[in-house]
C-alpha positions in Angstrom: 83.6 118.8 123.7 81.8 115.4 125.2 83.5 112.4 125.6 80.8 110.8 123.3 81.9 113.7 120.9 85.5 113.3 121.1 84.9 109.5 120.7 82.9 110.5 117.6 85.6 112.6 116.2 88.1 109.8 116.9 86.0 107.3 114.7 85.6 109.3 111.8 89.4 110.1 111.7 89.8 106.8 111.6 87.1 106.0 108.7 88.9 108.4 106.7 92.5 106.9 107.5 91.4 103.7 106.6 89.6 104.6 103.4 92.7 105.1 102.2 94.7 101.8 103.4 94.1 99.0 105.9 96.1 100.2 108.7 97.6 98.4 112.3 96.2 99.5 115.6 99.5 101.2 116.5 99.3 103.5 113.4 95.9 104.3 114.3 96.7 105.2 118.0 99.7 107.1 117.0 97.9 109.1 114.4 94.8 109.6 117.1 97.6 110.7 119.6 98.9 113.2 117.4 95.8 114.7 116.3 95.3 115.5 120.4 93.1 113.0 121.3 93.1 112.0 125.0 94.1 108.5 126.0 90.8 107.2 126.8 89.1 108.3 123.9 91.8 106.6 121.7 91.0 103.2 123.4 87.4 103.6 123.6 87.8 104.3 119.6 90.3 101.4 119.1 87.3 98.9 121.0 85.2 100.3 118.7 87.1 99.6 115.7 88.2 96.0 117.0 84.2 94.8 117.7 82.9 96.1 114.4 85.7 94.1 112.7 87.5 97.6 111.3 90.9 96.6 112.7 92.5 93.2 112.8 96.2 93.1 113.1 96.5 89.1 112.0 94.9 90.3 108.9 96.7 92.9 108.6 100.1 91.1 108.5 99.1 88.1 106.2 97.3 90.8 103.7 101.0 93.0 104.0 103.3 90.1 103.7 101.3 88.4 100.6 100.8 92.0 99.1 104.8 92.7 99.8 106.0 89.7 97.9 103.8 90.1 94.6 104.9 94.2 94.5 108.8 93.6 95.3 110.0 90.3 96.8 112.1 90.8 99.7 113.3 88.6 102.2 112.2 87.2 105.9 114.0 89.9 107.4 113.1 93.0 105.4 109.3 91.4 106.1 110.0 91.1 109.9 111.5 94.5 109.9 108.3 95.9 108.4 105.6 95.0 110.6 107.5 95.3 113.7 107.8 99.3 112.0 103.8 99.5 111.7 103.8 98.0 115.7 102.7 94.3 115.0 103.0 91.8 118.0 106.0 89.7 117.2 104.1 86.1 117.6 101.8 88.1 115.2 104.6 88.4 112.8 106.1 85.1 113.0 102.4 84.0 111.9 101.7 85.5 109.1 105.6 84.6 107.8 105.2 81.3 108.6 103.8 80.4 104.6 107.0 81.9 103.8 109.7 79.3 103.2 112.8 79.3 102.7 112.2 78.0 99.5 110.5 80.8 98.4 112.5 83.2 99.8 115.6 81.2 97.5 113.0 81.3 94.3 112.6 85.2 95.4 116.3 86.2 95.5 117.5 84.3 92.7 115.1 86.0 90.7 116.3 88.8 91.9 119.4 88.2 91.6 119.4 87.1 87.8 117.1 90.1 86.8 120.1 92.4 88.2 122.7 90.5 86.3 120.7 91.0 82.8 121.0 94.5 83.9 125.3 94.8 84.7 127.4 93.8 82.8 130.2 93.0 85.5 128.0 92.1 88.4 130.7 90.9 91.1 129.4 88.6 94.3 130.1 91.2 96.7 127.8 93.4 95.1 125.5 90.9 94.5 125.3 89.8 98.1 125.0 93.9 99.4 122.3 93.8 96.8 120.1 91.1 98.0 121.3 91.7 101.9 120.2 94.8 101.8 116.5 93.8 100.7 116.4 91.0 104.0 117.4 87.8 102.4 119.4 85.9 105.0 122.9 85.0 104.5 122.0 81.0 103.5 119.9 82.5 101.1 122.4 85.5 99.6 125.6 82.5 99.6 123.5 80.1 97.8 121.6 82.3 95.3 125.9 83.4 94.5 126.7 80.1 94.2 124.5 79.2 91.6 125.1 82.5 89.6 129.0 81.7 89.9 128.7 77.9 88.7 126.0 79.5 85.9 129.0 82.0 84.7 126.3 84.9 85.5 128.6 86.1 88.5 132.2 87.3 88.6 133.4 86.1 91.5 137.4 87.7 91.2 
């Protein structure tokens, strides 16, 4: 094949990859790699994609973290953790996390936190604090959320 086929090729892979969900630049690269695509052709594509506004990483990031937190709130960390997975640029990361306060993240676990004691009947703060450290709430966040469940009588805290 031509380099303006394989280029070609490469494109309407991507079409049909991101028909189904916005995806990051290092998805599509690693996807384009795999299919057997040579290296130029995968940059020449990823141009492509860039210029006709196809792929935008900053978008990307804001669109994941806002569409994260109304599916399953989660904390900073299990955010972070994400997008550095899907090959986002750090600085792009701390942007697009930057709306998220701590705050929020407290409103977040707490409700969390007091949806999963409705649903044990001997919730004990260890558990509580795996729970909500296990979904990326920081350890401010985790102490304070079992703090108020405690002086609330919601926690056991033997």
């Amino acid at each position: 094949m031509s380099y303006a086929k394989d280029v070609q090729v490469a494109k309407d892979k991507c079409y049909r990859l991101l028909t189904y969900r916005p995806r990051t630049e290092y998805e599509l690269k690693c996807r384009l790699k795999q299919a057997g695509f040579d290296t130029s052709v995968i940059e020449e594509t990823i141009s492509i994609l860039h210029r006709t506004g196809l792929l935008n990483d900053k978008l990307f990031a804001k669109d994941w973290v806002s569409w994260r937190l109304s599916a399953k709130p989660v904390g900073r960390e299990y955010l972070r953790s994400e997008l550095r997975h899907k090959g986002i640029n750090s600085v792009i990361i701390e942007e697009s996390l930057h709306d998220y306060t701590f705050s929020d993240e407290l409103y977040n676990a707490l409700r969390l936190a007091r949806k999963r004691a409705e649903r044990c009947t001997k919730l004990t703060w260890c558990r509580l604090a795996g729970y909500l450290g296990r979904r990326g709430f920081s350890h401010d966040v985790v102490s304070k959320v079992c703090n108020i469940l405690a002086d609330n009588g919601s926690l056991d805290i033997s």
